[in-house]
FIVO-884552 format. One record per residue: z, x, y of N, C-alpha, C in turn; residue number from 1; residue in one letter. Coordinates in Angstrom, 2 decimals, padded with zeros to 5 digits. Layout:
BEGIN
REC      nz      nx      ny     caz     cax     cay      cz      cx      cy  nr rest
REC       Z       X       Y       Z       X       Y       Z       X       Y NUM    a
...
END
This chain:
BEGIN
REC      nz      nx      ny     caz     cax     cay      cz      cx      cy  nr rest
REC  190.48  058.55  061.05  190.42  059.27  062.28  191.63  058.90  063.13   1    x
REC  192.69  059.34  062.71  192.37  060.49  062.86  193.77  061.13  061.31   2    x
REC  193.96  060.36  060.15  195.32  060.25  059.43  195.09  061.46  058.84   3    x
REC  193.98  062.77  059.03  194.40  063.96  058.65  195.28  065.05  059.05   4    x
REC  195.32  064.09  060.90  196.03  064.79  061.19  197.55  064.82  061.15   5    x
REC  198.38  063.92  060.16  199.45  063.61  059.68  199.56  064.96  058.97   6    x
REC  198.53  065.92  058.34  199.53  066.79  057.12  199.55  067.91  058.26   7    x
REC  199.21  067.97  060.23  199.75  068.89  060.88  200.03  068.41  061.96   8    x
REC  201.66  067.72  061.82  201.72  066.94  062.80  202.91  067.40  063.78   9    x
REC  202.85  068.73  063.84  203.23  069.94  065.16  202.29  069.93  066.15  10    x
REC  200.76  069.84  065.60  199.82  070.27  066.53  199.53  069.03  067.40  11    x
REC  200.03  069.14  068.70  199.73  068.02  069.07  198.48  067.31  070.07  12    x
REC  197.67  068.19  070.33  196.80  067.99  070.97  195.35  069.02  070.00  13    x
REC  194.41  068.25  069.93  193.02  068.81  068.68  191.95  068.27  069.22  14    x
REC  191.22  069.01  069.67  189.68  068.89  070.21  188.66  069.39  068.74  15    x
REC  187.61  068.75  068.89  186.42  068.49  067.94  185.07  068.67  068.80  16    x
REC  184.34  069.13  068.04  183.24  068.96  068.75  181.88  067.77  067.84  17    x
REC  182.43  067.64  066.56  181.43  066.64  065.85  182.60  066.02  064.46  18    x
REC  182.14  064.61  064.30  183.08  064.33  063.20  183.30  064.81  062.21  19    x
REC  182.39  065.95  061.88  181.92  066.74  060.44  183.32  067.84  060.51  20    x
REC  183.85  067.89  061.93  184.69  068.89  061.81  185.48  068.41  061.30  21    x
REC  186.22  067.26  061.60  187.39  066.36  061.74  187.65  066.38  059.57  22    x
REC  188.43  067.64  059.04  188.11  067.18  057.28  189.14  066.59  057.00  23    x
REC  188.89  066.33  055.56  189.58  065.18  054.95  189.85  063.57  055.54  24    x
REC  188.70  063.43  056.13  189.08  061.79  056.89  187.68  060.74  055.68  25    x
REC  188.31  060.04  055.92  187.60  058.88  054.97  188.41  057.42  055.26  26    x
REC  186.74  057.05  055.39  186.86  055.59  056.39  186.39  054.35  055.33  27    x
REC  187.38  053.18  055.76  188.27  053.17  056.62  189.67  053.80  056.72  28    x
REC  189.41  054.30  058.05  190.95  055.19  058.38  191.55  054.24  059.87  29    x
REC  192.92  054.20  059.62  193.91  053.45  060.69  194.41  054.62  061.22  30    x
REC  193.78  054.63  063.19  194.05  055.54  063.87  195.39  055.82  064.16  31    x
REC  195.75  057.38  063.85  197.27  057.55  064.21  197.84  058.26  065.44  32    x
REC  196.49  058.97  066.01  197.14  059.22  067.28  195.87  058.67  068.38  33    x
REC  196.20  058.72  069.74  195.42  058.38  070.74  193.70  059.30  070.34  34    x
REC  192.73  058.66  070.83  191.47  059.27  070.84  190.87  059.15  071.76  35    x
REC  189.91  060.06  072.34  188.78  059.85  073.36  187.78  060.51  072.90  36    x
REC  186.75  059.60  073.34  185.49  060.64  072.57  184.70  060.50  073.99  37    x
REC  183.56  061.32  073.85  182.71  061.12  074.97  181.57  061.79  074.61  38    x
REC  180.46  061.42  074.85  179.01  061.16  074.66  178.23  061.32  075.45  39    x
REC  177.52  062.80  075.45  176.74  063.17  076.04  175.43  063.24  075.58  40    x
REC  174.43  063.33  075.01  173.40  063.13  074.07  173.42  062.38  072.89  41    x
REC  172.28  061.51  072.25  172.36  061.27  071.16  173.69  059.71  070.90  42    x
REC  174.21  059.54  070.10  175.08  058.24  069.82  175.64  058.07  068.94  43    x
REC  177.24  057.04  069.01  177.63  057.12  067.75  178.28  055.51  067.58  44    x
REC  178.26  055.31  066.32  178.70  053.81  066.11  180.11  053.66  065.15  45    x
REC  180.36  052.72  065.36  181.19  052.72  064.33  181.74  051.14  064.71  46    x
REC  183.03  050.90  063.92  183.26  049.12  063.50  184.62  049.28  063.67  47    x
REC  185.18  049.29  064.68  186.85  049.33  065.76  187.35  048.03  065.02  48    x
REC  188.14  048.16  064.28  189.00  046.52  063.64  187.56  046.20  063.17  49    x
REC  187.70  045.07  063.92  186.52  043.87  062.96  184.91  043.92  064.31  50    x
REC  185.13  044.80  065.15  184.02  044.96  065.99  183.34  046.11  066.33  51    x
REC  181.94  046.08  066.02  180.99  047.14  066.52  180.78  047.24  067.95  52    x
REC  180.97  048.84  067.80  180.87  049.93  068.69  180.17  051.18  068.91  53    x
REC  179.47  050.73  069.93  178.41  051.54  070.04  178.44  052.90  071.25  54    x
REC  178.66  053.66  070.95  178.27  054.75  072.37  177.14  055.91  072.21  55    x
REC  176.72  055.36  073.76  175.23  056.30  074.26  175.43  057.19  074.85  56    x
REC  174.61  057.76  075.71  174.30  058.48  076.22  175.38  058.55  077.53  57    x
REC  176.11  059.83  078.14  176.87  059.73  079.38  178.04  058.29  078.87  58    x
REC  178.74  058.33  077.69  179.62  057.23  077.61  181.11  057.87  077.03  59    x
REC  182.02  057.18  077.19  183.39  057.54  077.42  184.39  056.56  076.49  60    x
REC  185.27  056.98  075.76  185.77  055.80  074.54  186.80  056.39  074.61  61    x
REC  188.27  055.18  075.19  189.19  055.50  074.73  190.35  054.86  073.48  62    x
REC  190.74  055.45  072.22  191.76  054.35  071.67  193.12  054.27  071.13  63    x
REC  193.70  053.52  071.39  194.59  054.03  071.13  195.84  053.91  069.78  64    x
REC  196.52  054.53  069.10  197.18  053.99  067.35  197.21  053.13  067.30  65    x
REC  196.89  052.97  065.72  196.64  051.79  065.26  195.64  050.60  064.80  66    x
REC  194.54  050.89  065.43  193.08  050.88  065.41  193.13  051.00  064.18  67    x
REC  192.21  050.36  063.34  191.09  051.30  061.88  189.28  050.97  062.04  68    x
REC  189.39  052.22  061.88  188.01  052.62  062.34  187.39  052.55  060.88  69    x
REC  185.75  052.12  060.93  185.10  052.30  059.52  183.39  052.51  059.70  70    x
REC  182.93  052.64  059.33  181.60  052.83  059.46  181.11  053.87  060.68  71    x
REC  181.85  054.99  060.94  181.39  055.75  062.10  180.74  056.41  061.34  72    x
REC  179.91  057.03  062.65  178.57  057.55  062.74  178.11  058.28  063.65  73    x
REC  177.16  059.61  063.79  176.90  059.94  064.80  175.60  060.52  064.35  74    x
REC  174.81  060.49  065.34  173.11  060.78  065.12  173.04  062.27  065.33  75    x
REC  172.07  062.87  064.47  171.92  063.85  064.29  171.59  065.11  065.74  76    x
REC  171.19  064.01  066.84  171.23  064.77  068.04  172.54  064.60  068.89  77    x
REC  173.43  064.25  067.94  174.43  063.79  068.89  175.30  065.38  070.00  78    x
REC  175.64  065.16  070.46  176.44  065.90  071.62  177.49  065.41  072.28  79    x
REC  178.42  065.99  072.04  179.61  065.25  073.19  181.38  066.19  072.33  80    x
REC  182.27  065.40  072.35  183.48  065.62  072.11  184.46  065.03  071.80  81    x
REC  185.44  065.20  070.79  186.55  064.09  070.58  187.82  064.87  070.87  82    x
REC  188.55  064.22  071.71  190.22  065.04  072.03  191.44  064.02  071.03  83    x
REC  192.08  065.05  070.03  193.26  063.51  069.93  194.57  063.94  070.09  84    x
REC  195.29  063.40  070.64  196.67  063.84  071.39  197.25  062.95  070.62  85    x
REC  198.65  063.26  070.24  199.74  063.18  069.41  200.79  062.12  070.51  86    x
REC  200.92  060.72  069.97  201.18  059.97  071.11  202.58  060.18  071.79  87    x
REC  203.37  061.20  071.39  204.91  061.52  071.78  204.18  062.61  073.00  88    x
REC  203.15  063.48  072.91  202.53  064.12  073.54  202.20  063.25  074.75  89    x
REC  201.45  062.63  075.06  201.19  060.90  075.47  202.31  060.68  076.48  90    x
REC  203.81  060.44  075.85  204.93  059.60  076.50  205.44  060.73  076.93  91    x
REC  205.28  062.37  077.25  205.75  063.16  077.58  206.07  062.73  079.18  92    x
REC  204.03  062.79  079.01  203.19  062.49  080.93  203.22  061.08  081.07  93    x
REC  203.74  059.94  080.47  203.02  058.58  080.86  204.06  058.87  082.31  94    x
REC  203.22  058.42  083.43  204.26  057.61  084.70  204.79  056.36  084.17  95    x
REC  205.17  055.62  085.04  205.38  053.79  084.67  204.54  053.54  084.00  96    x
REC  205.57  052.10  083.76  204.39  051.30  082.78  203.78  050.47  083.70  97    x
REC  204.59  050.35  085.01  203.65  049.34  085.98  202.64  050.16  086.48  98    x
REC  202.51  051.58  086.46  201.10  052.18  086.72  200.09  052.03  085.78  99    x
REC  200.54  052.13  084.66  199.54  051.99  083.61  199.17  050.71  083.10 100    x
REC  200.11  049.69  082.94  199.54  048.44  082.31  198.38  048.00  082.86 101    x
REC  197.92  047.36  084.00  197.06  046.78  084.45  195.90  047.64  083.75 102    x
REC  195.22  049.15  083.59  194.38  049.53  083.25  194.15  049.86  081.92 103    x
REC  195.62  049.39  081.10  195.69  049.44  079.64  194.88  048.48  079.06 104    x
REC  195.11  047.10  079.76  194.77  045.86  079.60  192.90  046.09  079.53 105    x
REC  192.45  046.03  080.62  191.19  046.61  080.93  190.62  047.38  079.48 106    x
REC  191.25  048.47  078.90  190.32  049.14  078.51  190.68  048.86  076.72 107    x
REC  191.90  047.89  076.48  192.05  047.30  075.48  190.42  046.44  075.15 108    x
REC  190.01  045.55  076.19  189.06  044.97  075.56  187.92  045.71  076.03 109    x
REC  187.50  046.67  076.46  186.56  047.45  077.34  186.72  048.53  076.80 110    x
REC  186.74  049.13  076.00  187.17  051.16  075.61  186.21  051.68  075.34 111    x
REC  184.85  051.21  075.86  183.69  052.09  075.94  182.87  051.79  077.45 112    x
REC  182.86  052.92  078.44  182.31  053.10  079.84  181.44  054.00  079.61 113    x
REC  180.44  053.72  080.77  179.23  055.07  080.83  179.82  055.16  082.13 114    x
REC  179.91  056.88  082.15  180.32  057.85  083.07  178.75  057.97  083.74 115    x
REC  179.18  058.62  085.42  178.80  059.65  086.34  178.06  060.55  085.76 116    x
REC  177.24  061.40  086.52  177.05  063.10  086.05  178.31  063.37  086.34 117    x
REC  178.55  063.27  087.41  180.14  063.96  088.23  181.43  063.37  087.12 118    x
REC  181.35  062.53  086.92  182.53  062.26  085.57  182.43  063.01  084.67 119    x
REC  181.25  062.80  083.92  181.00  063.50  082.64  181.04  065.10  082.91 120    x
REC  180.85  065.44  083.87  181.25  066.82  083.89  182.80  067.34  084.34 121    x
REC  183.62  065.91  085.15  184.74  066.71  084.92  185.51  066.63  083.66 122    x
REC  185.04  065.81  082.47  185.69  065.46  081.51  185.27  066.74  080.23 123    x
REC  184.03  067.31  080.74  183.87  068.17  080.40  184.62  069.78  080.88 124    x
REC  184.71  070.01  081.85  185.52  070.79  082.26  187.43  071.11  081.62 125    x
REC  187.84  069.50  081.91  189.20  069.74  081.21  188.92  069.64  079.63 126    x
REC  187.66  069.44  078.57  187.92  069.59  077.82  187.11  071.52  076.99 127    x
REC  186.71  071.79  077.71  186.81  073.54  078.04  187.81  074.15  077.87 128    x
REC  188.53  073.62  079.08  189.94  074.02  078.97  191.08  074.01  078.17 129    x
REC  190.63  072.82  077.50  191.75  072.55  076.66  191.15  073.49  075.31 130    x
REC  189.79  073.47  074.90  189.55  074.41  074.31  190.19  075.85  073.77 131    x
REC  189.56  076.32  075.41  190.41  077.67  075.43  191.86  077.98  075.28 132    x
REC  192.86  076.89  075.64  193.92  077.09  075.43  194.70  076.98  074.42 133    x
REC  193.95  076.32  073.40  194.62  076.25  071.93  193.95  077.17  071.10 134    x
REC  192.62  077.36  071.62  192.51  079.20  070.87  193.78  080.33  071.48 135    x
REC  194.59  080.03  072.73  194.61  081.29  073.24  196.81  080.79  072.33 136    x
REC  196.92  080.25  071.42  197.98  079.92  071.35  198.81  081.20  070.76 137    x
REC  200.16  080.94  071.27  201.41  082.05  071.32  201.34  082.50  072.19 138    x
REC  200.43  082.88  073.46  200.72  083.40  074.25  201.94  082.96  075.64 139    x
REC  202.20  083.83  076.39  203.35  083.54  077.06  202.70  082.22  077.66 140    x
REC  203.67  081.20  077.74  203.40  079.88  078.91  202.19  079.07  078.45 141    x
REC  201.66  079.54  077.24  201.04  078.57  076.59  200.92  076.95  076.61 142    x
REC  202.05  076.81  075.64  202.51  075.90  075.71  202.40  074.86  076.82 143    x
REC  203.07  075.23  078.39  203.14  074.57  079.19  201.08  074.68  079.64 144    x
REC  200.86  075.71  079.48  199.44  075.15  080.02  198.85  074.16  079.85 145    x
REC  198.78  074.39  078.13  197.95  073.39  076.90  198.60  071.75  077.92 146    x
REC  199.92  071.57  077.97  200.61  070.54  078.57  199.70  070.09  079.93 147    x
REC  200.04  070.58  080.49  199.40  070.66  082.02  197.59  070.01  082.02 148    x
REC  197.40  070.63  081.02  195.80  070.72  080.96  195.76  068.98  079.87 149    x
REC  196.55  069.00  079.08  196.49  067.50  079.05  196.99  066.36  079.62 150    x
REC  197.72  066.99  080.59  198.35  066.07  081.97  197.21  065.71  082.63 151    x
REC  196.08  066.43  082.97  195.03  066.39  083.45  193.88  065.31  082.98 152    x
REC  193.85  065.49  081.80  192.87  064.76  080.88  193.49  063.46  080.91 153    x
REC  194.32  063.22  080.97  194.81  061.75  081.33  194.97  060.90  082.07 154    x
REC  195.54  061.98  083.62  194.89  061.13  084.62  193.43  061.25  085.19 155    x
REC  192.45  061.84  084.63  191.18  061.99  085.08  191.01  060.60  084.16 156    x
REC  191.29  060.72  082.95  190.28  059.27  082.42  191.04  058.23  082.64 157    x
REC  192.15  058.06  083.32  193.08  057.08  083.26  191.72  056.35  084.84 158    x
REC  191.76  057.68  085.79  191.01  057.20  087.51  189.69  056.97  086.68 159    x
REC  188.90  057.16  085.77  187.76  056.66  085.53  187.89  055.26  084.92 160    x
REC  188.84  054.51  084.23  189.04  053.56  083.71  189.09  052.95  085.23 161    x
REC  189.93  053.38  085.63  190.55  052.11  087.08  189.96  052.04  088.11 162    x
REC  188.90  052.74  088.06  187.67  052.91  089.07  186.67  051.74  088.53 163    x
REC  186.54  051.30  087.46  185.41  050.10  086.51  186.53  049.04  086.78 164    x
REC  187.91  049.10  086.59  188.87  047.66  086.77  189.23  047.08  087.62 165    x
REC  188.85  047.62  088.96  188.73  047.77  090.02  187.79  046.13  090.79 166    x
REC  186.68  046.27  089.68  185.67  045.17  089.93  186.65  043.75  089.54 167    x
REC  187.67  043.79  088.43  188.30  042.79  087.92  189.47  042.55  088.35 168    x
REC  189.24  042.66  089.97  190.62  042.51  090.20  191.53  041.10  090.87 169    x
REC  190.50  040.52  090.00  190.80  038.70  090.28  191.98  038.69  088.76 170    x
REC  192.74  038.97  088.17  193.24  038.72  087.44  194.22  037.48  087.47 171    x
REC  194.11  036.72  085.87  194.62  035.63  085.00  196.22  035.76  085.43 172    x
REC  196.16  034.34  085.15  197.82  034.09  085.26  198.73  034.84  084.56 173    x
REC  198.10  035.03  082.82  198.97  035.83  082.00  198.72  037.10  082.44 174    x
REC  198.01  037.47  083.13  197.99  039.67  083.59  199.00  039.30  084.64 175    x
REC  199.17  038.18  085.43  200.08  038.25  086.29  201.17  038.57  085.79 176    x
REC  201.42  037.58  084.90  202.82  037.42  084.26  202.97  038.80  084.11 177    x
REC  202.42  039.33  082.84  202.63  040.82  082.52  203.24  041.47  083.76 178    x
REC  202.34  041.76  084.56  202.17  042.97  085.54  203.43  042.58  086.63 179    x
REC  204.19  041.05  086.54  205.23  041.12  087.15  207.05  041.56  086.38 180    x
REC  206.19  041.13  085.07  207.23  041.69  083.82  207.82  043.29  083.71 181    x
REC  206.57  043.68  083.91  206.55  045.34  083.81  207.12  045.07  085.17 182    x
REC  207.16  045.35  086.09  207.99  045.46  087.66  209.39  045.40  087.50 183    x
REC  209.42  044.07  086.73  210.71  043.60  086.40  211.42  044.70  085.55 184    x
REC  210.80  045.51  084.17  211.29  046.17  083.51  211.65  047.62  084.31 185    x
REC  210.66  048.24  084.94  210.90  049.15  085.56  212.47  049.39  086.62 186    x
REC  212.61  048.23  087.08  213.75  047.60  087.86  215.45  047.62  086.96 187    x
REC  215.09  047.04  085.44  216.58  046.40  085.30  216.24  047.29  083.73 188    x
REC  215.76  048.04  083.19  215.52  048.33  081.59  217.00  048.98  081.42 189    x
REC  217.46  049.99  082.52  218.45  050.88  082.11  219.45  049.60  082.02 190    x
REC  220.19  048.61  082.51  220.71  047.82  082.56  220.97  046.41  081.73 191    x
REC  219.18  046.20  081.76  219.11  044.74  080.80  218.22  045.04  080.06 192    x
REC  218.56  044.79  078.40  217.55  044.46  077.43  217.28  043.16  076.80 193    x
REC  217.75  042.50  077.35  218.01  041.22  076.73  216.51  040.32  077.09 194    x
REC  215.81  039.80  076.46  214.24  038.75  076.88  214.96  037.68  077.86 195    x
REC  216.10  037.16  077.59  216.10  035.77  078.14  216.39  036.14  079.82 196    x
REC  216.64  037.65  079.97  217.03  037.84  081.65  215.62  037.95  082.36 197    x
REC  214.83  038.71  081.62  213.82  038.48  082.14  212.87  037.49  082.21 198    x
REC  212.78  036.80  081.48  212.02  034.93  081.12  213.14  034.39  082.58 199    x
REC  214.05  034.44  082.54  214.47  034.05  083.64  214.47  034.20  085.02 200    x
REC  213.92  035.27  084.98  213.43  035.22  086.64  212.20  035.77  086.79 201    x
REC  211.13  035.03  085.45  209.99  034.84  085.73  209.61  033.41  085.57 202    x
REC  210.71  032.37  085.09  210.80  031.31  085.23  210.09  030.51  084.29 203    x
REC  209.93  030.98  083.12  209.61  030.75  082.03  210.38  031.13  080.76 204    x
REC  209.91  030.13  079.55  211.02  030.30  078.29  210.67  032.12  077.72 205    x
REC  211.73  032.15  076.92  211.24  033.15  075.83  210.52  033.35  075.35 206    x
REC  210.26  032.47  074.22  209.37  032.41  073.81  208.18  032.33  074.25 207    x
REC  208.14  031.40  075.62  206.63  031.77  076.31  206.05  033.15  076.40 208    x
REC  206.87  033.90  076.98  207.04  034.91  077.45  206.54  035.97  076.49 209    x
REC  206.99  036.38  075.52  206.45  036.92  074.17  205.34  036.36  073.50 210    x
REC  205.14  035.13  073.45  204.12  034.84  072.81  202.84  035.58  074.34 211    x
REC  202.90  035.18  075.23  201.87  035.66  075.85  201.80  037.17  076.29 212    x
REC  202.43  037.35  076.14  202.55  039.22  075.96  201.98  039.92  074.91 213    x
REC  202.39  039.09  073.98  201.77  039.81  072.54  200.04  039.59  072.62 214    x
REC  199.96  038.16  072.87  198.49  037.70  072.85  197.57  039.05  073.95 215    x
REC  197.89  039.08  075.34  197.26  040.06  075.93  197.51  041.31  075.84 216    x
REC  198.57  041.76  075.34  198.89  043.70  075.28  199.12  044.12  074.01 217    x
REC  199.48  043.04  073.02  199.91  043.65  071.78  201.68  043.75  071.31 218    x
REC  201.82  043.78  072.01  203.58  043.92  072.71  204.39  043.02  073.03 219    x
REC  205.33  042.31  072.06  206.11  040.99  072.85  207.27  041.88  073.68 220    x
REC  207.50  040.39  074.66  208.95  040.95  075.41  210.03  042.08  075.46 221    x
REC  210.35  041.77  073.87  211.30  042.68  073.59  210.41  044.03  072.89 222    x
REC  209.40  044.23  072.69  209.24  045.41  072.63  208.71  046.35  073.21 223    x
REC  208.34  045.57  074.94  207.57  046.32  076.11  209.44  046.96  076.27 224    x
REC  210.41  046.01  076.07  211.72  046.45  076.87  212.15  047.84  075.79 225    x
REC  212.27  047.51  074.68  212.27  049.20  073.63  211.28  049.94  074.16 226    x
REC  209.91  050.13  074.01  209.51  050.84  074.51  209.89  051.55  075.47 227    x
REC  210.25  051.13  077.04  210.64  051.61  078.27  212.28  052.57  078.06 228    x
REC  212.77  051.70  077.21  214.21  052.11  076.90  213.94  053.31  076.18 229    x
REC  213.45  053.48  075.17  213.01  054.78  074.61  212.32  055.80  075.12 230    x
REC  211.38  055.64  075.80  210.60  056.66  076.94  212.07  057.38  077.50 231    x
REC  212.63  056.35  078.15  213.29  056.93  079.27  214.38  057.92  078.44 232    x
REC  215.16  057.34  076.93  215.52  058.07  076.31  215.78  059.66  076.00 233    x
REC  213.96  059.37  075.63  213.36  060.71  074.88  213.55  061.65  076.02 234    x
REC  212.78  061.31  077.56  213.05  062.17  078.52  214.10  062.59  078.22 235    x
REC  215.25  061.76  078.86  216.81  062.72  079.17  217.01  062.98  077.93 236    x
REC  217.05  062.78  077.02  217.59  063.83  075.65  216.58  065.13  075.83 237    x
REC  215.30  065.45  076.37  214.38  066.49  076.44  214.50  067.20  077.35 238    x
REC  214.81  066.67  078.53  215.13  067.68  079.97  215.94  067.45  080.93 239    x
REC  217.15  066.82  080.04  218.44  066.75  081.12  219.56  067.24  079.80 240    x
REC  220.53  068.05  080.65  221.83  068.81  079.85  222.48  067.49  079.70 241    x
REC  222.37  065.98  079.94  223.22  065.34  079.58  223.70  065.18  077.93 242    x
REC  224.60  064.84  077.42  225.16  064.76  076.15  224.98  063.64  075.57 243    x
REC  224.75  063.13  074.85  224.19  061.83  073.69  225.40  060.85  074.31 244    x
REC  226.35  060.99  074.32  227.31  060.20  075.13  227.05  059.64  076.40 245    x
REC  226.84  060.31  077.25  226.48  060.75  078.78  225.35  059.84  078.40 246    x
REC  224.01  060.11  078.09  222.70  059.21  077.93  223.05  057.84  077.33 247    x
REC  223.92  057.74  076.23  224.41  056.27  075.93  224.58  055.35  076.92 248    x
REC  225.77  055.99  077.38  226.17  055.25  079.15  225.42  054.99  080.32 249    x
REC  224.30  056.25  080.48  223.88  055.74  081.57  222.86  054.65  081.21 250    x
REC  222.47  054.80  080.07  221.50  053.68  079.62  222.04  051.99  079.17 251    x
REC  223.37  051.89  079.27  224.00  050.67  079.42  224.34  050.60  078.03 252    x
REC  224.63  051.02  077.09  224.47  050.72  075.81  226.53  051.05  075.36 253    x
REC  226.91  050.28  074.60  228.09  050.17  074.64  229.34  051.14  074.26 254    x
REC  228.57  051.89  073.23  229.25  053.36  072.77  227.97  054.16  071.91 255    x
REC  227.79  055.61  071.72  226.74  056.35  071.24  226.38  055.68  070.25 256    x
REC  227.35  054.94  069.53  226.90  054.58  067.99  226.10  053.34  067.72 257    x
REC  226.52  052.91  069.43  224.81  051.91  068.92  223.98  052.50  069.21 258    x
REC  223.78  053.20  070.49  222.69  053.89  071.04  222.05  054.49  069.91 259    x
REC  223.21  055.52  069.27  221.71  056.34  067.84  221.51  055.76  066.93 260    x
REC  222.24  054.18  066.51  221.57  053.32  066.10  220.22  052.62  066.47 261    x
REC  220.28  052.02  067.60  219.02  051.72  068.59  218.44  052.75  067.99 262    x
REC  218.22  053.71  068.29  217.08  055.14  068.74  216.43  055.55  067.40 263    x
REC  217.83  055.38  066.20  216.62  055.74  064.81  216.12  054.84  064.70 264    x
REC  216.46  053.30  064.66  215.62  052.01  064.25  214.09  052.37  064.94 265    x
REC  214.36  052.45  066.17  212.67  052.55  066.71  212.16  053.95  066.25 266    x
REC  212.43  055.09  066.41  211.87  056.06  066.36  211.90  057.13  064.91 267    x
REC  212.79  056.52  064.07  212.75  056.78  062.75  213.97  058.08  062.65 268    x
REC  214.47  058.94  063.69  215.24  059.81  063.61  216.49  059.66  064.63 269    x
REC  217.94  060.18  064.61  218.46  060.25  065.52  218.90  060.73  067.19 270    x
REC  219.25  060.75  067.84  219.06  061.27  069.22  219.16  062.95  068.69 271    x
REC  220.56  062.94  068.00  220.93  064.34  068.11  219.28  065.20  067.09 272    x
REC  219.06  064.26  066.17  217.46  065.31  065.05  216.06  065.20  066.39 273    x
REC  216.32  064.19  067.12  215.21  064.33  067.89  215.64  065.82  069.17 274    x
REC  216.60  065.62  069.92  216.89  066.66  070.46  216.53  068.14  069.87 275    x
REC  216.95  068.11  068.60  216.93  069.68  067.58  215.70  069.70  066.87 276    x
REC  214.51  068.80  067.10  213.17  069.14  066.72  212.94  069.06  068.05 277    x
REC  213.11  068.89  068.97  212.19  069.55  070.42  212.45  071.68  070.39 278    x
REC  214.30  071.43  070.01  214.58  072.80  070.47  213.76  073.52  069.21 279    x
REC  212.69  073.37  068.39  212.18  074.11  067.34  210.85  074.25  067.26 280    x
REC  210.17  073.11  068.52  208.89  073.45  068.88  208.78  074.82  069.99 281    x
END
């Protein structure tokens, strides 16, 4: 759940209404794009990595690649919905990462909430919508709807997550660390990639620094700093006329040829093949 959707991996956003739809999946499967499910009647279980997971009635699950899921299940009265968005889909809409980390963290060890009536029905609503709009595909402005309408679905469950994290907002030395890291990155990424600038004016080693990053987010140092560097990337190669040159530079990087070096290492293709598969969607 979701590695069938690798043999259509144009489509980037796929709503379900029961796992029976979801074919060719066979578990255990290692999740490849983001998931949310939500649970309105009835229940479903299943074994997230090495831990059982249970959702009831009015409950909300978000997860995100990488996961392997095994033993799911859903009861024969079950009711509810699964959305899975294609995670480049994902980094289209993310804001910051200093908006998002703190509630990433949260729902890393937490990714199952019981919703509101009033939640569960607006989560129902944008997923209606999203419905209708990938039946209604080719039509003019499509596209940007389907977009829009999953711009939506993200920050609706993003404010339902941070509305429950809300209670936890005594946070640990290491969320500190993080959440001053990310500040830091947001600040100097176009400029500095280097770990030891930032260990340095958080006043701790490198290695500290990564090792406790990885332990709470998954993510050492240097790859919260790729990450950010690549986001920001993908944008301006997607909706700025700047030139692969032009984006090299402003991103601090020393001539294009490291830059589309950098850019295939992480992302598997070059600036210029990533540019010319946007212009073909």
């Amino acid at each position: 759940m979701i590695s069938a959707l690798h043999d259509r991996p144009y489509e980037t956003i796929r709503v379900f209404r029961s796992l029976s739809e979801i074919s060719n999946v066979k578990f255990p499967s290692r999740l490849a794009h983001m998931l949310l499910a939500v649970c309105r009647q009835g229940e479903i279980s299943a074994t997230v990595d090495v831990a059982p997971r249970y959702m009831g009635p009015n409950s909300l699950m978000v997860l995100k690649p990488g996961h392997i899921i095994s033993q799911c299940k859903e009861s024969h009265d079950f009711e509810g919905f699964f959305i899975v968005v294609h995670e480049d889909k994902l980094n289209e809409i993310l804001p910051s990462l200093h908006f998002v980390a703190p509630y990433t963290l949260h729902y890393n060890s937490n990714p199952i909430i019981e919703m509101t009536a009033e939640e569960l029905e607006s989560q129902y609503l944008i997923y209606e919508m999203l419905q209708k709009q990938i039946r209604l595909e080719g039509r003019p402005f499509n596209k940007l709807t389907l977009g829009a309408s999953c711009e939506l679905l993200f920050y609706n469950t993003l404010s339902i997550y941070a509305s429950r994290s809300e209670d936890h907002s005594h946070h640990s030395r290491r969320e500190e660390l993080l959440a001053n890291f990310i500040d830091l990155i947001e600040t100097h990424f176009k400029s500095e990639r280097a770990v030891n600038f930032y260990a340095d004016k958080l006043f701790v080693t490198p290695k500290h620094l990564s090792a406790v990053l990885k332990d709470i987010s998954g993510k050492t140092a240097g790859e919260w700093i790729d990450h950010r560097v690549i986001l920001e990337a993908k944008l301006m190669l997607r909706s700025t006329g700047m030139n692969i040159q032009e984006i090299s530079l402003a991103l601090n990087f020393s001539n294009q040829s490291f830059f589309g070096k950098y850019f295939k290492h992480l992302t598997g293709m070059s600036p210029r093949d990533y540019r010319n598969k946007l212009s073909e969607n």
